[in-house]
N, C-alpha and C positions, 0 to 999 in steps of 0.2 A: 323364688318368685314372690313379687310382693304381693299381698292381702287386697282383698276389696275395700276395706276402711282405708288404707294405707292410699291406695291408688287415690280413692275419692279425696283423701287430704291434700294426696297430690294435685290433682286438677283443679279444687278450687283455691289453691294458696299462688299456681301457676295464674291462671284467669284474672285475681283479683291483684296479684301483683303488676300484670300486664296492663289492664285495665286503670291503675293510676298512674302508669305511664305513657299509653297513646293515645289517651282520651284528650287531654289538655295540648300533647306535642301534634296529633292530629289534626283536632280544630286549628291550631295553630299553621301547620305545615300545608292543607291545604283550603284554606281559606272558607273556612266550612264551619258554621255553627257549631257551639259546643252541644247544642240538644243534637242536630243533625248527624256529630260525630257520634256523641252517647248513643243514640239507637241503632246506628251502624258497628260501636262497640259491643253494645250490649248483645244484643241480635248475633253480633261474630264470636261475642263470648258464650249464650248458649249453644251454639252449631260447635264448635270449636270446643267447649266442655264433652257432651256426650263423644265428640268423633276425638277428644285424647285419651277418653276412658276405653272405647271402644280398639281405637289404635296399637295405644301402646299394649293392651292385652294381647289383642293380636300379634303385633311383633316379637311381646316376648314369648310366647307360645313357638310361633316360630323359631325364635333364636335358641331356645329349647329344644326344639327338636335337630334344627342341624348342627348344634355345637353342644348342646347338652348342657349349658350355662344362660342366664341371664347378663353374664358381665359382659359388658360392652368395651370393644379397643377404640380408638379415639376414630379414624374411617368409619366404623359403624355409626356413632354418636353423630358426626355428621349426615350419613345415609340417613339415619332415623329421622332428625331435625330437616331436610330439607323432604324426603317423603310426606312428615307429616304434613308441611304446610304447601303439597304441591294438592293432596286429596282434599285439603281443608277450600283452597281454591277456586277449584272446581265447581266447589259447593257453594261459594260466597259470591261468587263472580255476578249472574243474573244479578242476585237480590241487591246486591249494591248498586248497578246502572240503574235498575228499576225502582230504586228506591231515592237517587238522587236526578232522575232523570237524566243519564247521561248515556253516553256509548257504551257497547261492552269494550271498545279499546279504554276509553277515557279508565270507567272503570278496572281493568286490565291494570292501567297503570300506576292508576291507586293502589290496588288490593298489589299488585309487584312490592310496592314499594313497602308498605303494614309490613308482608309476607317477608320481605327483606331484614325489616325491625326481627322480626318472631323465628327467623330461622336462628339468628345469634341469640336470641332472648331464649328460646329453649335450649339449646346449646349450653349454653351458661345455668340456666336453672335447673335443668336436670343433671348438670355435672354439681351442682349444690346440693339439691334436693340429693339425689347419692349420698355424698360427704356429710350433710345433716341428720339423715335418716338411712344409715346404712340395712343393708341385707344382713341377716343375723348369719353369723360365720359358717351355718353349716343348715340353711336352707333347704326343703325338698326341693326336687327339680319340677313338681306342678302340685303348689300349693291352690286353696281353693280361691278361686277368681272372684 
């Protein structure tokens, strides 16, 4: 299981990586201020930071306990990537209508679409961040969080 340093490096390399890609493609896609996108980013990136530190500990705890491993099969890697950004949602939904004055559909279909970006964008960066920063071969099964 990975470390608290290790997670933390995780989430803000993830955040900050994501962050110079739908902040510009955003404003851009939906015809939305680059300040207007940025506090709607930033805002989704702190909600979004604590709930993937909080997440993925959780899930792998879990995955720990029913399989006795943190290794992830590629169905998993999906469950986890579209879980996380169904709770993330959830959470984002309100504060984005209310912060752009819009519907919560309109909004709905904003935060679908980010949501849509970020399902394949974790997908991919967590199957790197892996491959970057492997698990040391012989792991305890509940290191300290």
């Amino acid at each position: 299981m990975r470390t608290s340093s290790d997670r933390i490096r995780h989430t803000i390399l993830f955040e900050l990586v994501s962050l110079a890609m739908v902040l510009p493609a955003g404003s851009w896609v939906f015809g939305i201020g680059l300040e207007q996108m940025g506090v709607i980013g930033i805002g989704s990136s702190i909600a979004a930071t604590v709930w993937n530190y909080v997440y993925n500990l959780g899930f792998d705890h879990l995955m720990v306990r029913l399989t006795g491993s943190v290794a992830k099969s590629w169905p998993v890697r999906v469950a986890h990537a579209i879980l996380f950004e169904a709770g993330l949602l959830i959470v984002l939904l309100p504060a984005i209508a209310w912060y752009l004055g819009i519907s919560l559909i309109d909004a709905f279909i904003m935060d679908i679409a980010i949501a849509g970006f970020y399902v394949v964008y974790a997908f991919v960066f967590n199957l790197a961040y892996d491959r970057a920063f492997p698990l040391p071969a012989k792991a305890p099964a509940l290191a300290t969080a």
